[in-house]
OpenMM code with the backbone's topology and positions (N, CA, C; nanometers):
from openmm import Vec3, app, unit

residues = "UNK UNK UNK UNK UNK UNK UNK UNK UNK UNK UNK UNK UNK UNK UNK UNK UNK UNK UNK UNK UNK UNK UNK UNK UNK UNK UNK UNK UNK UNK UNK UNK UNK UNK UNK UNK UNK UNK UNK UNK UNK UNK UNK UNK UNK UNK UNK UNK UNK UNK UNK UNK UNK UNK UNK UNK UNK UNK UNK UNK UNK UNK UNK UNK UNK UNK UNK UNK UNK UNK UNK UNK UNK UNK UNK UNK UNK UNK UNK UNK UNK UNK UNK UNK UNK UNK UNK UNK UNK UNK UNK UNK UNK UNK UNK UNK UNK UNK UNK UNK UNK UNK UNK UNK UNK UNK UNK UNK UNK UNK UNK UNK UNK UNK UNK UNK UNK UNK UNK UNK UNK UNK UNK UNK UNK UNK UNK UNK UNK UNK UNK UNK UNK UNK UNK UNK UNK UNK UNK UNK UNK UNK UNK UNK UNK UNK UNK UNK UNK UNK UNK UNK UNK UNK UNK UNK UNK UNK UNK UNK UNK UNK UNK UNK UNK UNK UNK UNK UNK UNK".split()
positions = [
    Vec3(-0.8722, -2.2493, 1.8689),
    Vec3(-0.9503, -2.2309, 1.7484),
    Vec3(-0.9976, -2.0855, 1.7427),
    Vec3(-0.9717, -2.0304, 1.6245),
    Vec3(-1.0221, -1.8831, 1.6184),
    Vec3(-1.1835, -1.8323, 1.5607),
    Vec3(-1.2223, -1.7209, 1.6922),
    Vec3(-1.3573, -1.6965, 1.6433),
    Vec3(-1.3695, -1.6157, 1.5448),
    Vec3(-1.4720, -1.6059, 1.4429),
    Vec3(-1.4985, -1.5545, 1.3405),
    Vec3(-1.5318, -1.3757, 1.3797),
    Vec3(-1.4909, -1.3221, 1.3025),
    Vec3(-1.4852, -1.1616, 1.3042),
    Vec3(-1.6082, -1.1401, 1.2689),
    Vec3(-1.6808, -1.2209, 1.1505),
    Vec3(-1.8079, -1.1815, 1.0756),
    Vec3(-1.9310, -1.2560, 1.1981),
    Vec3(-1.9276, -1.3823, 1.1941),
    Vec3(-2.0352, -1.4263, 1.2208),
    Vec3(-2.0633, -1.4926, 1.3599),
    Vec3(-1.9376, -1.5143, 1.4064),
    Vec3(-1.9212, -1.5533, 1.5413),
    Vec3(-1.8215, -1.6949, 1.5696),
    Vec3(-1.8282, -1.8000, 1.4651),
    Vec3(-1.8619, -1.9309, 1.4671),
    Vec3(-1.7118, -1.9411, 1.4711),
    Vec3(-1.7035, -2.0670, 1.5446),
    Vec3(-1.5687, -2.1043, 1.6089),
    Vec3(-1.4888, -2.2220, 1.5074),
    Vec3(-1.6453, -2.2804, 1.3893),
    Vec3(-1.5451, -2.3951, 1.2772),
    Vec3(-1.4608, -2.2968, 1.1715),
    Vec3(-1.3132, -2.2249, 1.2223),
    Vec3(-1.2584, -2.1891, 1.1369),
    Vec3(-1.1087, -2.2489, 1.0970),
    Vec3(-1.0716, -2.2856, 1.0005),
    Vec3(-1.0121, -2.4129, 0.9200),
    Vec3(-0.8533, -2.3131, 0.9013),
    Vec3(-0.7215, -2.3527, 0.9220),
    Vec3(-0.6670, -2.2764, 0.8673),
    Vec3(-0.5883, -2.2680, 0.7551),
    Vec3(-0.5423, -2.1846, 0.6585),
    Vec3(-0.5178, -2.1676, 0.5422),
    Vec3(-0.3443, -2.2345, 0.5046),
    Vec3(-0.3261, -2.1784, 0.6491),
    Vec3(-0.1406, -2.2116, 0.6412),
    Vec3(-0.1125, -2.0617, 0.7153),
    Vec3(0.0292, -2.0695, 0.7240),
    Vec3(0.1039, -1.9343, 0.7890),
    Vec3(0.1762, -1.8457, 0.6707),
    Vec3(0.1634, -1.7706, 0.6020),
    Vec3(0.2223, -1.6994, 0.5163),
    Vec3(0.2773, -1.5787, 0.5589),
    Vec3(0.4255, -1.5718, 0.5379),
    Vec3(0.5023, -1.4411, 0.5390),
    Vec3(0.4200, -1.3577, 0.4670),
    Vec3(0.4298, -1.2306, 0.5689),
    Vec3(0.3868, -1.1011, 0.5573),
    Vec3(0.4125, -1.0529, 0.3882),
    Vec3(0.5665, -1.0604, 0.3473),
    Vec3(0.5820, -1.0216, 0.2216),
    Vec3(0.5853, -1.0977, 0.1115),
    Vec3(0.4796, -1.2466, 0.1329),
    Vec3(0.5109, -1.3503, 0.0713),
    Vec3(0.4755, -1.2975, -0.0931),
    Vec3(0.4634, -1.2654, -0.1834),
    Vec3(0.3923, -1.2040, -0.3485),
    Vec3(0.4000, -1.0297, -0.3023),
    Vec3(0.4676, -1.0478, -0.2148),
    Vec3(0.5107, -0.8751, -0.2709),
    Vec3(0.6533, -0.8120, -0.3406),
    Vec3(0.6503, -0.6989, -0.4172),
    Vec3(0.7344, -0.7118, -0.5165),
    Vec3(0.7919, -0.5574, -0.4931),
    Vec3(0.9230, -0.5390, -0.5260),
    Vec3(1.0053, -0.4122, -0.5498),
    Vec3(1.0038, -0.4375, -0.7245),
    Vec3(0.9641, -0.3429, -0.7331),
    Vec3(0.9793, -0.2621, -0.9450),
    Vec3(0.9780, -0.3934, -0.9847),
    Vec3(0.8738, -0.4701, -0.9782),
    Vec3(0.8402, -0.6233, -1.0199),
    Vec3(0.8993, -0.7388, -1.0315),
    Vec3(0.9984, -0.7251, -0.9436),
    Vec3(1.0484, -0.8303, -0.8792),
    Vec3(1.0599, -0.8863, -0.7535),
    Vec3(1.0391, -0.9895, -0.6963),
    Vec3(0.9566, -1.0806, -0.6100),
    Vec3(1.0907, -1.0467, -0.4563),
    Vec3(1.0353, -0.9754, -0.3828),
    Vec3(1.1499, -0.9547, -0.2654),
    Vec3(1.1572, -1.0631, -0.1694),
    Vec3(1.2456, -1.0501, -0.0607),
    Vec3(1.3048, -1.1231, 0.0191),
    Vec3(1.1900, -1.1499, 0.1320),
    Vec3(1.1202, -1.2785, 0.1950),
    Vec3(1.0540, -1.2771, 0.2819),
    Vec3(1.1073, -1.1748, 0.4062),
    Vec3(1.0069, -1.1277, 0.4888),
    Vec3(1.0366, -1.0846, 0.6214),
    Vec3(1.0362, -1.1392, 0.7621),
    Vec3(1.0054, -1.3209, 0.7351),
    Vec3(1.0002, -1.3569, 0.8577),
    Vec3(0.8879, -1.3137, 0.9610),
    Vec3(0.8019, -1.2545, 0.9394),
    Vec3(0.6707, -1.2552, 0.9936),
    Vec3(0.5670, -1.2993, 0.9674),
    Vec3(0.5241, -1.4450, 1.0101),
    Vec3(0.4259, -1.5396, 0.9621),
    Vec3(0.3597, -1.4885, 1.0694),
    Vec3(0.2111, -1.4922, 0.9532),
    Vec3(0.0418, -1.4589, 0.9658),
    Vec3(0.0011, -1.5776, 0.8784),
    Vec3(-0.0903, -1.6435, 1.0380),
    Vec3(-0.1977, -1.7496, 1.0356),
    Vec3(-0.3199, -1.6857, 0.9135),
    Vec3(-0.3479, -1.7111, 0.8257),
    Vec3(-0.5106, -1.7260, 0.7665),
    Vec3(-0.6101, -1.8237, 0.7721),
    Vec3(-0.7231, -1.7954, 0.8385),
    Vec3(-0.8088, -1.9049, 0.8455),
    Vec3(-0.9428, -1.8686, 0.7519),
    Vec3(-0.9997, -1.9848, 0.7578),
    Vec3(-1.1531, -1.9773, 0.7055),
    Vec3(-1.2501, -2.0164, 0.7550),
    Vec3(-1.3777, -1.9382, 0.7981),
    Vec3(-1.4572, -1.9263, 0.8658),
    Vec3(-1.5511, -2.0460, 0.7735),
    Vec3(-1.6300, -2.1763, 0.8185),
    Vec3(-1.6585, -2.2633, 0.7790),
    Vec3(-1.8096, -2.2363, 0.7056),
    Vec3(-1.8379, -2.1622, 0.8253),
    Vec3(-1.9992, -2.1557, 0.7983),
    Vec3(-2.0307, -2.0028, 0.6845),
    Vec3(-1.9672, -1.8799, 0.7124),
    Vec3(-2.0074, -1.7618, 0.6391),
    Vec3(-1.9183, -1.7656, 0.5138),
    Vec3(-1.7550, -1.8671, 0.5795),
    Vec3(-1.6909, -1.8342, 0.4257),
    Vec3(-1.5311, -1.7211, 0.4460),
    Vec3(-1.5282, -1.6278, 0.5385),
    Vec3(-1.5046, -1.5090, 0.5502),
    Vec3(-1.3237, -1.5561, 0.5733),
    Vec3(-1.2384, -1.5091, 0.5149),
    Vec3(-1.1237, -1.5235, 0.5748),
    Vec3(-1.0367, -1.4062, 0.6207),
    Vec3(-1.0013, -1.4294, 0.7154),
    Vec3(-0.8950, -1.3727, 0.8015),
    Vec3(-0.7928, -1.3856, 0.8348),
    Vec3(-0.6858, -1.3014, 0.9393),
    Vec3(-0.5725, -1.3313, 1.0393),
    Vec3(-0.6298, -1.3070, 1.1163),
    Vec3(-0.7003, -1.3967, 1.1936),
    Vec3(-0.6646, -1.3595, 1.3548),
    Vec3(-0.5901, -1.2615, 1.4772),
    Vec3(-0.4579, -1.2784, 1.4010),
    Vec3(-0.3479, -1.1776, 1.4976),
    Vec3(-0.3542, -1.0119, 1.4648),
    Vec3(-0.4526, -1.0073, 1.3329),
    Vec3(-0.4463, -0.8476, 1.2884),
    Vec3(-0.5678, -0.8144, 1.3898),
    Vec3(-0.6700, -0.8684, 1.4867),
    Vec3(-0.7569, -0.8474, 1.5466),
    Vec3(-0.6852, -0.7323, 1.6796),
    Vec3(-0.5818, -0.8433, 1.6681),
    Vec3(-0.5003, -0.7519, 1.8003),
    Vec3(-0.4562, -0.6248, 1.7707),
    Vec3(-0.3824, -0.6148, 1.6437),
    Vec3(-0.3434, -0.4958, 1.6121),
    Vec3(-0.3709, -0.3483, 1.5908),
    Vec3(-0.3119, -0.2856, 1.6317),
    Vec3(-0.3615, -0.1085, 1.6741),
    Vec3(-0.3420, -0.0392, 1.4742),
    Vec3(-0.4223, 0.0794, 1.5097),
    Vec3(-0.4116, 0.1417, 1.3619),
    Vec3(-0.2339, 0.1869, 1.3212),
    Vec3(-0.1981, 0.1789, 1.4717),
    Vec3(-0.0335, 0.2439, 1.4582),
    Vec3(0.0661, 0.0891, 1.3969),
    Vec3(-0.0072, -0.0334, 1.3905),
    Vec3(0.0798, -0.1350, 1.4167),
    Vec3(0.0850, -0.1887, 1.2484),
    Vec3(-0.0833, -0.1632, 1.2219),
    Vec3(-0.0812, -0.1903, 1.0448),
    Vec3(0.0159, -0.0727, 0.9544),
    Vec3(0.0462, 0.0896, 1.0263),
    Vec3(0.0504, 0.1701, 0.9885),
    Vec3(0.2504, 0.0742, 0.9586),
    Vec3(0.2913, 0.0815, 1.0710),
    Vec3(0.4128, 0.0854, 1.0858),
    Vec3(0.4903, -0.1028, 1.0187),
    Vec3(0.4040, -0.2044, 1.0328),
    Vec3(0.4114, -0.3054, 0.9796),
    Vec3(0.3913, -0.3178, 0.7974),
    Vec3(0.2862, -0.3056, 0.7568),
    Vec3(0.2254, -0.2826, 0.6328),
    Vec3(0.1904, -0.1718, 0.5645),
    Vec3(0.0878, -0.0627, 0.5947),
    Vec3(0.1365, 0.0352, 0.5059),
    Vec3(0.2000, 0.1873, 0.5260),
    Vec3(0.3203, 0.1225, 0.5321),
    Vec3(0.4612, 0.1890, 0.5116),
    Vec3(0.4362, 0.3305, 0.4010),
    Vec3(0.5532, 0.4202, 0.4208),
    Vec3(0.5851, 0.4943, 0.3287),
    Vec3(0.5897, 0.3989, 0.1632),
    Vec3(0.6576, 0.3224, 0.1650),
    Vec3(0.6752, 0.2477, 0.0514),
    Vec3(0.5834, 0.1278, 0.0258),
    Vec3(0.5231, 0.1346, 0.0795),
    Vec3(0.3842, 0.0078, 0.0666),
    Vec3(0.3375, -0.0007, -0.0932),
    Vec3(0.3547, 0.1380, -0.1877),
    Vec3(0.3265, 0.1068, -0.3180),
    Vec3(0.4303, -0.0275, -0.4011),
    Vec3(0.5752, -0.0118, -0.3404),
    Vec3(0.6033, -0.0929, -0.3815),
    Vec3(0.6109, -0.2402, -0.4062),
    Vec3(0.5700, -0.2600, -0.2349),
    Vec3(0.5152, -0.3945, -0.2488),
    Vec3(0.4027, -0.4564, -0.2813),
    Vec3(0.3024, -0.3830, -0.3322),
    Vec3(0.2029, -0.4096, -0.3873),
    Vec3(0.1666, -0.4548, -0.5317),
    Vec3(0.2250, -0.5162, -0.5818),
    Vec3(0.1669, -0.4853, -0.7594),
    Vec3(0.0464, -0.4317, -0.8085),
    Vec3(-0.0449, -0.4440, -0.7148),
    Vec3(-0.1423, -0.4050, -0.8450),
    Vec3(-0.1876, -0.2045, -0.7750),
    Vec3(-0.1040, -0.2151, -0.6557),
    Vec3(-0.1315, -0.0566, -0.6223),
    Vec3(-0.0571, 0.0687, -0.6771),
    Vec3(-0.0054, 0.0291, -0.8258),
    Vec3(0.0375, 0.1499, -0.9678),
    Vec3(-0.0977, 0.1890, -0.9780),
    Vec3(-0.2038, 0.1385, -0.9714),
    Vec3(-0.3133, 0.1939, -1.0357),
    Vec3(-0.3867, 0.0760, -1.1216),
    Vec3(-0.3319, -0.0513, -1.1323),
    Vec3(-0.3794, -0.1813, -1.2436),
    Vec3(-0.4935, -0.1670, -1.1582),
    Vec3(-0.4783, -0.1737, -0.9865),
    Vec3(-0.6623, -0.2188, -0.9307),
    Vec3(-0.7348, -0.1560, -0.9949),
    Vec3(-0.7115, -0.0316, -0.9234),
    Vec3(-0.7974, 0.1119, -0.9310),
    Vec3(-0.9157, 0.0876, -1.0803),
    Vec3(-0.8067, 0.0845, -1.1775),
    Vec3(-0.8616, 0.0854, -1.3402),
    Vec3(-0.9669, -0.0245, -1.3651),
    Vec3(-0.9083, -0.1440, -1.3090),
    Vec3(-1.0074, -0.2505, -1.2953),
    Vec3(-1.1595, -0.2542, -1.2263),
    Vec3(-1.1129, -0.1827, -1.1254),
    Vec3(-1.2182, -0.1308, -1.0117),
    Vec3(-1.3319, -0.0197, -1.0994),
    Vec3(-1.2615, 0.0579, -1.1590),
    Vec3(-1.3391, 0.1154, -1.2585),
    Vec3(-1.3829, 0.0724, -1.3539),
    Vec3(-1.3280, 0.0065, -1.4461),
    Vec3(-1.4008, -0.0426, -1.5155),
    Vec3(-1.5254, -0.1486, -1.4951),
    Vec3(-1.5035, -0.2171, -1.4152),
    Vec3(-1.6342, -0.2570, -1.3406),
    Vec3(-1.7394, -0.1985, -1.3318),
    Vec3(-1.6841, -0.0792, -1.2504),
    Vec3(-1.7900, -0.0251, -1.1924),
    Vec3(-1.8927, 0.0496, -1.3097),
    Vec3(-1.8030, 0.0956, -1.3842),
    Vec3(-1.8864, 0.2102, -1.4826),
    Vec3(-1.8961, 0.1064, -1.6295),
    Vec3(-1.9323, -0.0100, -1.5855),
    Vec3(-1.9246, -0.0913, -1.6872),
    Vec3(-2.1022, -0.1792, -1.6522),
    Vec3(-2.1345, -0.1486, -1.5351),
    Vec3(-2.2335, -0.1550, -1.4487),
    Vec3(-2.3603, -0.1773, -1.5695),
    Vec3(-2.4544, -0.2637, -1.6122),
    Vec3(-2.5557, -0.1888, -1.7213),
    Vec3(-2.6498, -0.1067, -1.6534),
    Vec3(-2.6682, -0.0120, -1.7423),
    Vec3(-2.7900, 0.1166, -1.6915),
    Vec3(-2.6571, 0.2195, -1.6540),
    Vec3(-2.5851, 0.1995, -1.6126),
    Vec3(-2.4253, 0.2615, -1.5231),
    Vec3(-2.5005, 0.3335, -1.4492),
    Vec3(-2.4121, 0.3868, -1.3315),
    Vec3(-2.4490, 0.4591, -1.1913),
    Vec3(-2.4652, 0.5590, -1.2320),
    Vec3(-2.5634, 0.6465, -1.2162),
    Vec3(-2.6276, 0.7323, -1.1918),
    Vec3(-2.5192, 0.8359, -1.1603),
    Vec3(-2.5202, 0.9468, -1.2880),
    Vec3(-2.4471, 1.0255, -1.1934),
    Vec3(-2.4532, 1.1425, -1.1134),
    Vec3(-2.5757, 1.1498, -1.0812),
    Vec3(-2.5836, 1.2342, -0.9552),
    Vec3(-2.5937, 1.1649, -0.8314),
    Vec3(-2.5011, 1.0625, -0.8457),
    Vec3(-2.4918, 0.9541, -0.6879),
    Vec3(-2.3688, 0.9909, -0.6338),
    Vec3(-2.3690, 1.0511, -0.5466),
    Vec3(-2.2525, 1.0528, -0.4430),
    Vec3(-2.1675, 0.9011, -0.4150),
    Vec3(-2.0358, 0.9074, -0.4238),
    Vec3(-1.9589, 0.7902, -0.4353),
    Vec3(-1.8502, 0.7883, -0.3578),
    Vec3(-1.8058, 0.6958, -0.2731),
    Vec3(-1.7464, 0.7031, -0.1670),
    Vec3(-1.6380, 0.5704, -0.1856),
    Vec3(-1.5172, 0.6107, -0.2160),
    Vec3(-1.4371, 0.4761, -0.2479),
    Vec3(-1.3399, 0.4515, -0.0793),
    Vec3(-1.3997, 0.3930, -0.0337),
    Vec3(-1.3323, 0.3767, 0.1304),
    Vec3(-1.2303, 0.2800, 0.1789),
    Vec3(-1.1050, 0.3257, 0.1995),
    Vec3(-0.9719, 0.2232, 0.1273),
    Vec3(-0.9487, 0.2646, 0.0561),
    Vec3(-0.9358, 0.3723, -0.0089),
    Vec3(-0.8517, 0.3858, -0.1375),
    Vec3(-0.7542, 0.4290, -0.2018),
    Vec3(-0.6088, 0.4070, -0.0487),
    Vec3(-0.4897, 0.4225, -0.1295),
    Vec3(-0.5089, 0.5339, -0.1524),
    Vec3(-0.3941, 0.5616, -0.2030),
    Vec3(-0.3995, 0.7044, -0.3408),
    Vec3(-0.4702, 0.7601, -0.4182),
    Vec3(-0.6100, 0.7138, -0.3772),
    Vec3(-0.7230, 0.7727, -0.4604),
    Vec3(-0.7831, 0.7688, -0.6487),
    Vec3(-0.6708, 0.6715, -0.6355),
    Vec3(-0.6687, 0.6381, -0.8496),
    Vec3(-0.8125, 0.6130, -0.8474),
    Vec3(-0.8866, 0.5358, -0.8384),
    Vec3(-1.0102, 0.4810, -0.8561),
    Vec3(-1.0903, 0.5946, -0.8334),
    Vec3(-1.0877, 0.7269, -0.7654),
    Vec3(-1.1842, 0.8576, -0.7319),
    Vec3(-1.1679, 0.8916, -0.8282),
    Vec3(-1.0051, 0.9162, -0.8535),
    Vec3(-1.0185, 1.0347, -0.9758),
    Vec3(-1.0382, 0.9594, -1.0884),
    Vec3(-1.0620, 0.8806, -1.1194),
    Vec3(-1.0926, 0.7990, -1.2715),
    Vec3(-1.2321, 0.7881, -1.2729),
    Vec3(-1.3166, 0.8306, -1.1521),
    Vec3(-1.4469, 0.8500, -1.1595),
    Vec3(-1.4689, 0.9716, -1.2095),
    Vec3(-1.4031, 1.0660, -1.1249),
    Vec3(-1.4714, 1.2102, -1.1324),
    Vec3(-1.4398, 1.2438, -1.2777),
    Vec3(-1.2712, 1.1858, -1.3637),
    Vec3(-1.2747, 1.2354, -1.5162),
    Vec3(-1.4244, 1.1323, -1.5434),
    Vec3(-1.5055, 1.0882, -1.5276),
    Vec3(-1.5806, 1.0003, -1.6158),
    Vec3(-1.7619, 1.0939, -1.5608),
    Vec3(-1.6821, 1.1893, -1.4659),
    Vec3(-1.8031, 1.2897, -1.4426),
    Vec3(-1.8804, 1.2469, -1.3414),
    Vec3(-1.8549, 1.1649, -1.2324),
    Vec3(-1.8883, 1.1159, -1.1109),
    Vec3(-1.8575, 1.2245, -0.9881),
    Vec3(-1.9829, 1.2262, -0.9068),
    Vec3(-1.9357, 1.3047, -0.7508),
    Vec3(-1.8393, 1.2091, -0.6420),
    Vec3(-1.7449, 1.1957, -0.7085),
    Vec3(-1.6598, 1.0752, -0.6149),
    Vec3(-1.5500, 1.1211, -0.5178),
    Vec3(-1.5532, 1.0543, -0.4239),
    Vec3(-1.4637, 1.0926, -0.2899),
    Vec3(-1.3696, 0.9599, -0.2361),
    Vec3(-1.2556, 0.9612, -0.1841),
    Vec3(-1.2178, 0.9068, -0.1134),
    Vec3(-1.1904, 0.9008, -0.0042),
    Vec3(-1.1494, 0.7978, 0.0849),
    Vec3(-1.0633, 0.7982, 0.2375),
    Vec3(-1.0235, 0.6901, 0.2747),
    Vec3(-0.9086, 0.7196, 0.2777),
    Vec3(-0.8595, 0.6059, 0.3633),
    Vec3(-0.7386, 0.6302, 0.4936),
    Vec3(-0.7419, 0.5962, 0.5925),
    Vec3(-0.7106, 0.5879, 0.7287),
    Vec3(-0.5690, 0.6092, 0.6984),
    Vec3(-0.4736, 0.5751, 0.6356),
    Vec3(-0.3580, 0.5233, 0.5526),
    Vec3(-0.2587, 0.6111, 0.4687),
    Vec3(-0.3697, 0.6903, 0.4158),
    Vec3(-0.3263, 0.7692, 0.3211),
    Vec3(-0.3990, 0.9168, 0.3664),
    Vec3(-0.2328, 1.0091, 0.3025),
    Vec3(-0.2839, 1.1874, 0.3105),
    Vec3(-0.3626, 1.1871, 0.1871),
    Vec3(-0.4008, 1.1226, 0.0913),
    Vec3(-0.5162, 1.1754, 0.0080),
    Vec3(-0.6517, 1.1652, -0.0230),
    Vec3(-0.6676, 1.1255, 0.1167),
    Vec3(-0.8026, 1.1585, 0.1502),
    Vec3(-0.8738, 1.2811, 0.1309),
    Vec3(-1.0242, 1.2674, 0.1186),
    Vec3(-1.0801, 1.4075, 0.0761),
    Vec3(-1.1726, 1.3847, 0.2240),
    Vec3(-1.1782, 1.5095, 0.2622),
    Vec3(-1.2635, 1.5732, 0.3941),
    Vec3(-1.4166, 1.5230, 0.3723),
    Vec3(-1.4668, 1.4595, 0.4239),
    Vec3(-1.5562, 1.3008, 0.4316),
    Vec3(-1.6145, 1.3692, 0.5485),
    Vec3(-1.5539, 1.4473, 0.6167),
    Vec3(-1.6956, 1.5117, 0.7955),
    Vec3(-1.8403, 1.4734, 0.7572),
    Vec3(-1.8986, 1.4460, 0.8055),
    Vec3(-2.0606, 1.4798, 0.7488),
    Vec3(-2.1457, 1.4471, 0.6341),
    Vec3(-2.0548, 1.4113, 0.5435),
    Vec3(-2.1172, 1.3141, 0.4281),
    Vec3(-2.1808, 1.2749, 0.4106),
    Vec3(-2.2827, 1.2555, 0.3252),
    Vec3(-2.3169, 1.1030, 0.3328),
    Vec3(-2.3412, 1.0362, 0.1431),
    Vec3(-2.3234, 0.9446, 0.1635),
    Vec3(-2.3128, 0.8610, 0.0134),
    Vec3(-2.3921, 0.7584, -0.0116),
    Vec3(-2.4525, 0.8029, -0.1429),
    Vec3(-2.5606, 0.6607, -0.2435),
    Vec3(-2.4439, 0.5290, -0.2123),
    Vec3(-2.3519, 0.5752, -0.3192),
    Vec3(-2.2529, 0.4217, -0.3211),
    Vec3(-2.1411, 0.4664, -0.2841),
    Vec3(-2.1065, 0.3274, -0.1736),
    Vec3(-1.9429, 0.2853, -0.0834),
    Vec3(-1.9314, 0.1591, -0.1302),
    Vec3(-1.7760, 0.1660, -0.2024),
    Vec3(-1.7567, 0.0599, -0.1755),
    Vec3(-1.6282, 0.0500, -0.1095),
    Vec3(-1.5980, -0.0571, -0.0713),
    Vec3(-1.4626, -0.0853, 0.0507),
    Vec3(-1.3448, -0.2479, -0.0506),
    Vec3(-1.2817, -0.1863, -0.1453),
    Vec3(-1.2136, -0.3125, -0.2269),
    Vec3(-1.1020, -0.2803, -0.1600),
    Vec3(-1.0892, -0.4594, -0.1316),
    Vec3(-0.9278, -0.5320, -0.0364),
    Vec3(-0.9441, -0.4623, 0.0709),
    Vec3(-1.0260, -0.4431, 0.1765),
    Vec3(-1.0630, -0.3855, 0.3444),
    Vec3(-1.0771, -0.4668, 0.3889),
    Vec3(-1.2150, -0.5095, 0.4080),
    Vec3(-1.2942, -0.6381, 0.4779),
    Vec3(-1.1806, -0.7253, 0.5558),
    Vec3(-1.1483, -0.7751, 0.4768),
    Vec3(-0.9814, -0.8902, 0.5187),
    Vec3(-0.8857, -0.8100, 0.6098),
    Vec3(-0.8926, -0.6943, 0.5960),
    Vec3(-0.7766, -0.6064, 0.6556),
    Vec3(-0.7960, -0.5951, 0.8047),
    Vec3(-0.9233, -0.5693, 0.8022),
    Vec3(-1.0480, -0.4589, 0.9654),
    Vec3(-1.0298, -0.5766, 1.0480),
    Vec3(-0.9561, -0.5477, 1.1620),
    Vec3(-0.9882, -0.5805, 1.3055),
    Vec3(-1.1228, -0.6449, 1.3371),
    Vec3(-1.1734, -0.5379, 1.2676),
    Vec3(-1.3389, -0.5410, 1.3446),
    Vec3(-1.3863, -0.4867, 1.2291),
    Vec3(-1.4742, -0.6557, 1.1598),
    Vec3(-1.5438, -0.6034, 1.0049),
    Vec3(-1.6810, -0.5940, 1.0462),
    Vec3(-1.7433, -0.6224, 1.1713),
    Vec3(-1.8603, -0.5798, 1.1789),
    Vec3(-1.9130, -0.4581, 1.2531),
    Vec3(-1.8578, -0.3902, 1.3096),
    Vec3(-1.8292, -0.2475, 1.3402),
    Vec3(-1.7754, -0.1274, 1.2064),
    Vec3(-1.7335, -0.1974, 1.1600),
    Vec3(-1.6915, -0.1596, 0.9889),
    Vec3(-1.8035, -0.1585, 0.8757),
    Vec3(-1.8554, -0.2743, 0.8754),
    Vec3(-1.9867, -0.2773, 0.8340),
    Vec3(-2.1043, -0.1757, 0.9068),
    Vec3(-2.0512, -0.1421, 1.0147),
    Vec3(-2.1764, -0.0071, 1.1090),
    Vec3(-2.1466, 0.1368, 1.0681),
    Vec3(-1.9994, 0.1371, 1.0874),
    Vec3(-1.9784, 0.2428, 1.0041),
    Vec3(-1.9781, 0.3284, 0.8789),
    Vec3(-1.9579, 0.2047, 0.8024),
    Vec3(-1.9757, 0.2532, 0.6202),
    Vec3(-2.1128, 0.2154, 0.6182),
    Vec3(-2.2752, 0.2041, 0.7275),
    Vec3(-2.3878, 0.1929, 0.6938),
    Vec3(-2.4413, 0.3394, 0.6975),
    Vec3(-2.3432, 0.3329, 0.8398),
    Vec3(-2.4062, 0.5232, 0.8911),
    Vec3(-2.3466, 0.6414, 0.7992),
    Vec3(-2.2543, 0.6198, 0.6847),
    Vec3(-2.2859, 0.6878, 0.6199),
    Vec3(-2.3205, 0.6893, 0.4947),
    Vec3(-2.4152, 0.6264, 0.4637),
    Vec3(-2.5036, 0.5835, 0.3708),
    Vec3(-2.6092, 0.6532, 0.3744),
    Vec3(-2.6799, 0.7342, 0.2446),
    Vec3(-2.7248, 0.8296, 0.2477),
    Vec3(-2.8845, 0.7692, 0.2696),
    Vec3(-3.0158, 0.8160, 0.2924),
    Vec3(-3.1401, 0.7512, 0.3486),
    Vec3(-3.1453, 0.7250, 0.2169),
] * unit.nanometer
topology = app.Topology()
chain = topology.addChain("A")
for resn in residues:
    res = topology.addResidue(resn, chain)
    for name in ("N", "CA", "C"):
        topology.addAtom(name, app.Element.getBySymbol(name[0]), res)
């Protein structure tokens, strides 16, 4: 039985085994499984779901397994559909964010969701582990982080949660 990443608790239920490329798509059409089944479970008590087996995995193993040179393609909604969505949310906010708030989109791919801030006149930054278009993040620190499609990803979401606290501005 697998322990929970978030909360500790050992009632976690599992989802089924789904191929790695099970809803992923080349130029929007549905590709060939890869034969690498990943367990998902659900943590009973917090809710939280996971793989288990990505706990094991090194930053070199997601790098070289999942995001690939071509990882845009298997993604559908990583053209930019998230990103836009993600924005519009966000700056859809009532009162909207403040914009002298430093903004920190962490995970973010290719950075669509930064720069659709900064045209909207936001101090917005990205990084992600993953990607060369990251912006130089040393020393930072940021009003608002947010981390969309991570959580599920992180090895270790509560060390993750320590990290995107510490740089959170006082």
């Amino acid at each position: 039985m697998s322990k929970c990443l978030v909360c500790g608790d050992r009632q976690c239920v599992s989802l089924g085994l789904i191929d790695l490329h099970q809803n992923a798509q080349r130029n929007g059409q549905p590709i060939d499984n890869c034969g690498t089944m990943i367990e998902y479970v659900k943590c009973t008590k917090c809710g939280y779901i996971f793989a288990p087996e990505f706990k094991d995995w090194t930053q070199e193993q997601f790098a070289a397994k999942i995001y690939t040179e071509d990882y845009g393609e298997f993604d559908p909604g990583y053209d930019g559909l998230r990103a836009r969505g993600n924005a519009d949310f966000l700056l859809g906010i009532p009162n909207g964010l403040p914009k002298e708030f430093r903004y920190l989109d962490y995970g973010s791919g290719t950075g669509q969701l930064t720069e659709i801030l900064r045209k909207a006149g936001y101090d917005a930054f990205c990084y992600d582990p993953y990607s060369d278009k990251s912006d130089n993040n040393q020393g930072k620190k940021y009003d608002v982080i947010t981390a969309y499609e991570v959580f599920e990803h992180s090895p270790t979401p509560r060390k993750l949660v320590k990290d995107l606290a510490n740089l959170l501005a006082p």
